[in-house]
C-alpha positions, 0 to 999 in steps of 0.5 A: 385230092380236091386240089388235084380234081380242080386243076384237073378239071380247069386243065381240061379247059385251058387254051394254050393261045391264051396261056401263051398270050398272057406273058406277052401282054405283061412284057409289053408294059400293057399287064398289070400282073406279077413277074413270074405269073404262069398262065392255063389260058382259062375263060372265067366263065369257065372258072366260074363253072368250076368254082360253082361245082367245088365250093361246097366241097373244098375245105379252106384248108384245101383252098389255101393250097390252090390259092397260093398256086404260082397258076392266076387261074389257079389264084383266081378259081380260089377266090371264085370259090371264096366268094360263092363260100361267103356268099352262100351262108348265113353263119356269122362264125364262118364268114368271119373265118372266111375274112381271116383267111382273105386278109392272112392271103394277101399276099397272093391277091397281087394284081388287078384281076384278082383284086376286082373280082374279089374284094369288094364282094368280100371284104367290103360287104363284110366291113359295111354288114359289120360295121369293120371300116377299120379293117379297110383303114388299115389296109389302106395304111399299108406300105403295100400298094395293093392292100391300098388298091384292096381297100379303094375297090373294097368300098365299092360295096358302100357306093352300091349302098349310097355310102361315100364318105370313107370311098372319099376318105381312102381316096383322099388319103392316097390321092398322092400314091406313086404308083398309076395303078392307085392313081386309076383305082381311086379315079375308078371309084371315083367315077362309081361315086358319080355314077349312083350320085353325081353332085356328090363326086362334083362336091368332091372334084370341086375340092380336089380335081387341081391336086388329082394326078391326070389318070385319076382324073381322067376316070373320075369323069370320065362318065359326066357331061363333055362340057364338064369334063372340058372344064376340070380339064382346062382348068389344070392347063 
C-alpha cells in the first residue's frame, strides 16, 4: 500500500515533456543511463518532497520493491529515502541494516545520477564513521564499472573531512579503466581533492598527470590557476 502511495504521488508530479526528453537524451549518446530506463519526467526537488514525506514511513522491505522499479525516479526517490532513513538516526543496528540493504541493491544503482546522489552520503559516511574502507576496497575490485564509479564518489565523504589518501589509492588503482565514465569520476575526485587542498592534488599530478587518460585530467584541473593547467597539458603534447 505505501509502495502504490509513492508512485501515486510522484505520478501526480510528473511531466511528460521531461519524461519524453530522457530517452532522447540516452539515444544521442550524451546519457549516462541504463538502456531500457523508463522515465515520469519528475524534478528532484519534487522527489525529495516526496522522499521527505514517507521515509519514516516506508519499511525496507517495502523500498526494495520501489528501489527496483524499472522507473529512474522510482529508483532514485528509494535511495531519497534511504538517505533521510540513514541520516536521521542514530542506531548503529539500523545504519548497518541500511548499508547491507545498499550494498545487496547494487544492481539497480546502475547510472550516474543514482550514484552521486547516494553513495557518498551513505556508504562513504558509513566506511569513515566505521572505519570500513575495505568495503570500498572491494567494491572498487569489481569487475563491475559502477561498483568502481560507487567506491571513487564514496570517498567524497573523506576529502569533506580532509582525508585523501584511499581518494588517491582508488584512483590510482583504476586510473587505466576502459570506460570515460571512470575516467571522469576519478578526475571528479580528483578535482575535490584540489578544491579543500591544492598541493595535495599538485603532489599527486605531479606523479601521475603523463599516465592519466585526457578526460580524467581535464577535470582533475579543471579548477587550478590557467597556467597550471597549460602546463600539465603541454606537458602530454
Amino acid at each position: 500500500m505505501m509502495i502504490k502511495e509513492i508512485q501515486e504521488a510522484l505520478a501526480v508530479l510528473s511531466i511528460p515533456e521531461k519524461a519524453a526528453f530522457f530517452p532522447k537524451f540516452f539515444k544521442t549518446g550524451n546519457g549516462e543511463y541504463g538502456e531500457g530506463d523508463l522515465f515520469l519526467g519528475i524534478t528532484v526537488p519534487d522527489q525529495r518532497a516526496v522522499a521527505k514525506d514517507y521515509y519514516a514511513k516506508i519499511s525496507l522491505d517495502e523500498l526494495s520493491q520501489l528501489l527496483s522499479s524499472e522507473y529512474h525516479e522510482h529508483r532514485l526517490t528509494a535511495l531519497l529515502i534511504l538517505i533521510l532513513k540513514f541520516e536521521k538516526t542514530k542506531d548503529q543496528a539500523i545504519k548497518d541494516e541500511i548499508i547491507s540493504f545498499y550494498l545487496n541493491h547494487l544492481p539497480y544503482i546502475n547510472n550516474w545520477d543514482l550514484v552521486d546522489t547516494s553513495c557518498y552520503k551513505i556508504l562513504g559516511r558509513y566506511a569513515f564513521e566505521n572505519q570500513r574502507e575495505d568495503l570500498l576496497m572491494e567494491l572498487s575490485a569489481s569487475d563491475e564499472m559502477w561498483h568502481k564509479r560507487i567506491a571513487v564518489v564514496g570517498t567524497l565523504y573523506y576529502i569533506r573531512k580532509g582525508s585523501f589518501n584511499l581518494t588517491k589509492e582508488l584512483v590510482t588503482k583504476n586510473l587505466h579503466h576502459l570506460h570515460d565514465l571512470m575516467h571522469k569520476a576519478n578526475g571528479w575526485m580528483l578535482r575535490e581533492m584540489g578544491n579543500k587542498n591544492e598541493a595535495e592534488l599538485i603532489t599527486y599530478l605531479n606523479q601521475h598527470y603523463r599516465e592519466m587518460p585526457r578526460t580524467c585530467l581535464r577535470y582533475a584541473i579543471e579548477k587550478l590557476d590557467d597556467k597550471v593547467r597549460q602546463d600539465y597539458l603541454k606537458g602530454r603534447i
